[in-house]
N, C-alpha and C positions, 0 to 999 in steps of 0.2 A: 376413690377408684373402685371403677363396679367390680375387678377379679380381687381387688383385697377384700373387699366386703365377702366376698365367695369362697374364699379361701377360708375366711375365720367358721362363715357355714360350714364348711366340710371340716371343721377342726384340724387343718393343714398348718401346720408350725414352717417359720418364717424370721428370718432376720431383717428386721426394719432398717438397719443400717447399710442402707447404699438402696435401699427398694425404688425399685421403679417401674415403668410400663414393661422393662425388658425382663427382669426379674420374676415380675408376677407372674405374666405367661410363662418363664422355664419353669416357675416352682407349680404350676397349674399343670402343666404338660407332666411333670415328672410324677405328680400325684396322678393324673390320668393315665399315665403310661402302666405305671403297678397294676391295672385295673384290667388289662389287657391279657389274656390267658395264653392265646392259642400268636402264630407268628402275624408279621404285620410288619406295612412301611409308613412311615411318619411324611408326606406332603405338602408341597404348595407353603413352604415357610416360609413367613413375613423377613423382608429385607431386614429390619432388625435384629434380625434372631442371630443372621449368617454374615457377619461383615465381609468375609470373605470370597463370599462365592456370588456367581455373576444373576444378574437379574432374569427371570424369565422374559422372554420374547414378546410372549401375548398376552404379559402382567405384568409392568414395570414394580408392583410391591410386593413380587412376591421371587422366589429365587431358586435358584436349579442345586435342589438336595433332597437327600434322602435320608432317612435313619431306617435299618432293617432294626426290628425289633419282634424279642421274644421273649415269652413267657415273664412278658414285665420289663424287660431289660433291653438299653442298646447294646446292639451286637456288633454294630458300625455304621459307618455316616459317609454316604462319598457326596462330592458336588463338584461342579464344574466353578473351577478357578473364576474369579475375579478377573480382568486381565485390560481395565479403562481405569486409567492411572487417576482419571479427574474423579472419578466413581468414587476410588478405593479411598483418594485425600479426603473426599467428603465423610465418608464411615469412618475411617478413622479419628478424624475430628472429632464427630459428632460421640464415638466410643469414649473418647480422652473428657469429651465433657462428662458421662457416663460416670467414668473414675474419678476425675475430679469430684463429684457430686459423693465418691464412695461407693461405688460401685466397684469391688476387687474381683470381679468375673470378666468387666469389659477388656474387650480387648485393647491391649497395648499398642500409640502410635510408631508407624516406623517408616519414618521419611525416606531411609533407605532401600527398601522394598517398591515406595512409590517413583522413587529416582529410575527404579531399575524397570519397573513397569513403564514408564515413560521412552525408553530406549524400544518396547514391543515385547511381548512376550504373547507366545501362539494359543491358540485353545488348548485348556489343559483340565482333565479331569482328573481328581483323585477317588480313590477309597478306604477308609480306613478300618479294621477290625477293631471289636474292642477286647479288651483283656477280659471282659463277662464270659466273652464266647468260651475262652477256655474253662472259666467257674464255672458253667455251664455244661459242658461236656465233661469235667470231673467232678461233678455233683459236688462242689462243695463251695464254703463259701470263700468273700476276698481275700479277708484276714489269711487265711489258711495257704491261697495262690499268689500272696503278695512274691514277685521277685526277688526287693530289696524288704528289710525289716522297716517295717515302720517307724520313724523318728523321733516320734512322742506316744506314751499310750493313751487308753482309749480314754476319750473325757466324759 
């Protein structure tokens, strides 16, 4: 795979266990993201990236999301919902093969969710902050802003 082979060039660390096309590119993106100084939005991301969110119009592989990003870091991620139930069975699927293979990132099937898109559900866009943006603004880091205590310590 030409991004693993690129990855061991940039000396980027990686868990082989569950690796795959989907993986490479987040752990590619997350390396190039650090690289980023000043603010910035992340675009035009491959339907694999975003199971959830609904396909572009004027590019079927590519999907309606956003990551603002700053000084390195997501700040938040909106996208317009998913909302074509035969879509959303096929990503999910195709996610389950993902995890089955070992992949513990992909997303979880949930027939439930696709029952209920099949009844209709309107255009719907979300947004979400991330908890950086407040590390961020109290200059300090996660450890420190965590809510609840962490569960295990640091390995």
């Amino acid at each position: 795979m030409e991004i693993e082979s690129r990855l061991k060039d940039l000396k980027v660390e990686f868990d082989k266990k569950g690796f795959n096309l989907n993986r490479a590119i987040d752990t590619l993106w997350k390396y190039c993201r650090k690289q980023i100084s000043g603010p910035g939005f992340l675009v035009n991301v491959p339907v694999m990236m975003e199971p959830l969110a609904k396909r572009m119009a004027k590019d079927k592989d590519l999907v309606e999301r956003f990551q603002v990003i700053l000084a390195g870091s997501e700040m938040g991620k909106g996208f317009s919902e998913l909302n074509d139930p035969l879509d959303q069975m096929e990503r999910f699927t195709e996610q389950a093969k993902l995890r089955d293979e070992g992949d513990e990132e992909a997303q979880m099937m949930d027939g439930d969710f696709v029952e209920a898109l099949e009844y209709g559900m309107p255009p719907t866009f979300g947004f979400g902050m991330s908890e950086r943006l407040f590390w961020f603004f109290m200059d300090k880091p996660g450890r420190e802003c965590q809510i609840f205590p962490f569960m295990r310590p640091r390995g």
